[in-house]
PyMOL commands that place a pseudoatom at each C-alpha (Angstrom):
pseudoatom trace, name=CA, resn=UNK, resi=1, chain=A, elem=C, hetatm=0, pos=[8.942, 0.464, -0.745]
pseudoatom trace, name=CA, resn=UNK, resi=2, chain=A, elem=C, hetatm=0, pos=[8.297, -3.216, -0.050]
pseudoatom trace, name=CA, resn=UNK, resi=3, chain=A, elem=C, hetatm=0, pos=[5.127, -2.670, 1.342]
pseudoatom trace, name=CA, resn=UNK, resi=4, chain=A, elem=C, hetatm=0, pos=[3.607, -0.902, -1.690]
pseudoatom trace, name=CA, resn=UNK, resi=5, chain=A, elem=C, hetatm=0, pos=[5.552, -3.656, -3.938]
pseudoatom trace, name=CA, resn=UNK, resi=6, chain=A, elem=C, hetatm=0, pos=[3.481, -6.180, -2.011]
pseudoatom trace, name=CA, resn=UNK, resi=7, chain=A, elem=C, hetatm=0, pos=[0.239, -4.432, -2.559]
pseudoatom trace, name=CA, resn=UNK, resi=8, chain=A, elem=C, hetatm=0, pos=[0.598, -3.973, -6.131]
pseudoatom trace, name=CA, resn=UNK, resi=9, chain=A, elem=C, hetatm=0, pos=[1.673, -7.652, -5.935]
pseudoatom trace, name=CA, resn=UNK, resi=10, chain=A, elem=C, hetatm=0, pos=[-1.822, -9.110, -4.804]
pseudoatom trace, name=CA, resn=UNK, resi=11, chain=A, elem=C, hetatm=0, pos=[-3.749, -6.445, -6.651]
pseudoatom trace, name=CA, resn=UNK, resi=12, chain=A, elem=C, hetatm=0, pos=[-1.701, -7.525, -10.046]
pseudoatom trace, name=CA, resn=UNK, resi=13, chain=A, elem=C, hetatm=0, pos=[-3.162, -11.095, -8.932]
pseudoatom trace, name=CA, resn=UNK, resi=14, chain=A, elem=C, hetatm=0, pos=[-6.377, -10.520, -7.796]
pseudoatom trace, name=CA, resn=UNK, resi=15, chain=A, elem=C, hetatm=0, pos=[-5.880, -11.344, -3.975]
pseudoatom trace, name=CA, resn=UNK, resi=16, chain=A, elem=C, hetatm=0, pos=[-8.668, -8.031, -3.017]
pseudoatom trace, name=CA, resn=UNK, resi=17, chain=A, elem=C, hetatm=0, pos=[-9.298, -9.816, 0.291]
pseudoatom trace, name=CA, resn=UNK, resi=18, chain=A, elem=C, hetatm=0, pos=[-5.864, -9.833, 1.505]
pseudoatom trace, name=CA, resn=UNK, resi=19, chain=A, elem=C, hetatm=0, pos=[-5.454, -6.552, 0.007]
pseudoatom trace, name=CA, resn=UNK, resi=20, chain=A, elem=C, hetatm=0, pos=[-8.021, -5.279, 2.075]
pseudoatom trace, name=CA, resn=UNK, resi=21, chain=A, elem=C, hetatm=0, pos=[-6.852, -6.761, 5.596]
pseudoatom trace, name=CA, resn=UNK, resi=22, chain=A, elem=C, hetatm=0, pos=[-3.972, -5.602, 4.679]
pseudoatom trace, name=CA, resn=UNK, resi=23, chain=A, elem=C, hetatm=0, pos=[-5.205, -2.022, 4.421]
pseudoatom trace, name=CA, resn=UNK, resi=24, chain=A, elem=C, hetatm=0, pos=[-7.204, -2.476, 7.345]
pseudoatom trace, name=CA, resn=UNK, resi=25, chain=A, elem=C, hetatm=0, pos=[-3.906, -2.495, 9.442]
pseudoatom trace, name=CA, resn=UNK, resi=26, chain=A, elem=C, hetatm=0, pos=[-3.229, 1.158, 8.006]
pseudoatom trace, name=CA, resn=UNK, resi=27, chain=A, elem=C, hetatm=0, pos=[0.003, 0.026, 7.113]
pseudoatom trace, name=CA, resn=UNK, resi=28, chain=A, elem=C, hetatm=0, pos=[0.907, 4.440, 6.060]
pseudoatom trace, name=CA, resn=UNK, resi=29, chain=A, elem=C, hetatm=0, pos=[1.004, 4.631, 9.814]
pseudoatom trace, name=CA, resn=UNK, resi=30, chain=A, elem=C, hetatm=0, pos=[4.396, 2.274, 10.039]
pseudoatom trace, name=CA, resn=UNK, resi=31, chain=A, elem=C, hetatm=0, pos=[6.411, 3.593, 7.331]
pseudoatom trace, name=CA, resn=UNK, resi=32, chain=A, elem=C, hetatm=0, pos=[8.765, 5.708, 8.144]
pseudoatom trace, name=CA, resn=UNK, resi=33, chain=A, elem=C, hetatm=0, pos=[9.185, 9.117, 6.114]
pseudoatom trace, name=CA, resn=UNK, resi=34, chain=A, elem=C, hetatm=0, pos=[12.892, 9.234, 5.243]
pseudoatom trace, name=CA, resn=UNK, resi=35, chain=A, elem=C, hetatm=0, pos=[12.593, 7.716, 2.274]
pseudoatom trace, name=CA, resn=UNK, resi=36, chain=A, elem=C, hetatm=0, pos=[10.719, 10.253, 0.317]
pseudoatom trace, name=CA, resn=UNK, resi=37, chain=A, elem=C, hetatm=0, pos=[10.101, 8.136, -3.292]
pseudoatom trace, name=CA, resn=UNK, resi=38, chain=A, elem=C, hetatm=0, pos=[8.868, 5.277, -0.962]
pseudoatom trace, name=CA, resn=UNK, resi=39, chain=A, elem=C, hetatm=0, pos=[6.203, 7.103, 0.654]
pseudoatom trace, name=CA, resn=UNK, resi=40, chain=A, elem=C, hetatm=0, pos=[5.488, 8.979, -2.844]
pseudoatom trace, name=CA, resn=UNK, resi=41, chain=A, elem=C, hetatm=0, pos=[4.851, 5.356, -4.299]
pseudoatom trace, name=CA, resn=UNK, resi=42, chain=A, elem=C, hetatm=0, pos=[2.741, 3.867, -1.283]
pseudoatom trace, name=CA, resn=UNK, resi=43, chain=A, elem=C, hetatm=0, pos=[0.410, 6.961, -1.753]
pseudoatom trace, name=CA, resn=UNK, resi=44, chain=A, elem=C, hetatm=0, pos=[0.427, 6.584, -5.609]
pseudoatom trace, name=CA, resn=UNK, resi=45, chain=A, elem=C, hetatm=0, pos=[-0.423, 2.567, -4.890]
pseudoatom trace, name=CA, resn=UNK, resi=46, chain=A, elem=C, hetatm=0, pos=[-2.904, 3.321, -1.889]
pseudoatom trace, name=CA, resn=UNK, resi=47, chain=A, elem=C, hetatm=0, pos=[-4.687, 5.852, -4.189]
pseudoatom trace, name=CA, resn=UNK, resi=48, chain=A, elem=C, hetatm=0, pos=[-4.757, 2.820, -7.208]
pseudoatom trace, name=CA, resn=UNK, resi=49, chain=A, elem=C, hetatm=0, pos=[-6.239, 0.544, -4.773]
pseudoatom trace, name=CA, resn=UNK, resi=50, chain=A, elem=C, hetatm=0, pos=[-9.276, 3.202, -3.291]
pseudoatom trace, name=CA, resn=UNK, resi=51, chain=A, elem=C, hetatm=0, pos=[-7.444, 3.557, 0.148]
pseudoatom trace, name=CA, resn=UNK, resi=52, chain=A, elem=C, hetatm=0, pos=[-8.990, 6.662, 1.688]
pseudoatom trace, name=CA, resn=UNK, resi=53, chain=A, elem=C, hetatm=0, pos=[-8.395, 8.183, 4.913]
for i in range(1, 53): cmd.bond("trace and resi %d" % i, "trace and resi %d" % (i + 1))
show_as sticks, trace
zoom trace
């Protein structure tokens, strides 16, 4: 949940380049699953910001 609080965080402020290194790093690969709403929300939020696989 923090991660996808962080990248909503520099979208809300405009910070696209750090958004995008940050993507880069395929940060969906080091989440871990057992928190269900959390991974529902970094999908929602990687989905907002064009994220594709």
């Amino acid at each position: 949940m923090e991660l996808t609080l962080l990248i909503g965080g520099l979208q809300e402020v405009g910070a696209h380049t750090q958004v995008q290194a940050l993507v880069a790093r395929d940060p969906a690969a080091h989440v871990t699953v057992d928190h269900p709403m959390g991974v529902a929300w970094l999908i929602k939020q990687m989905r907002v910001i064009g994220a594709h696989t």
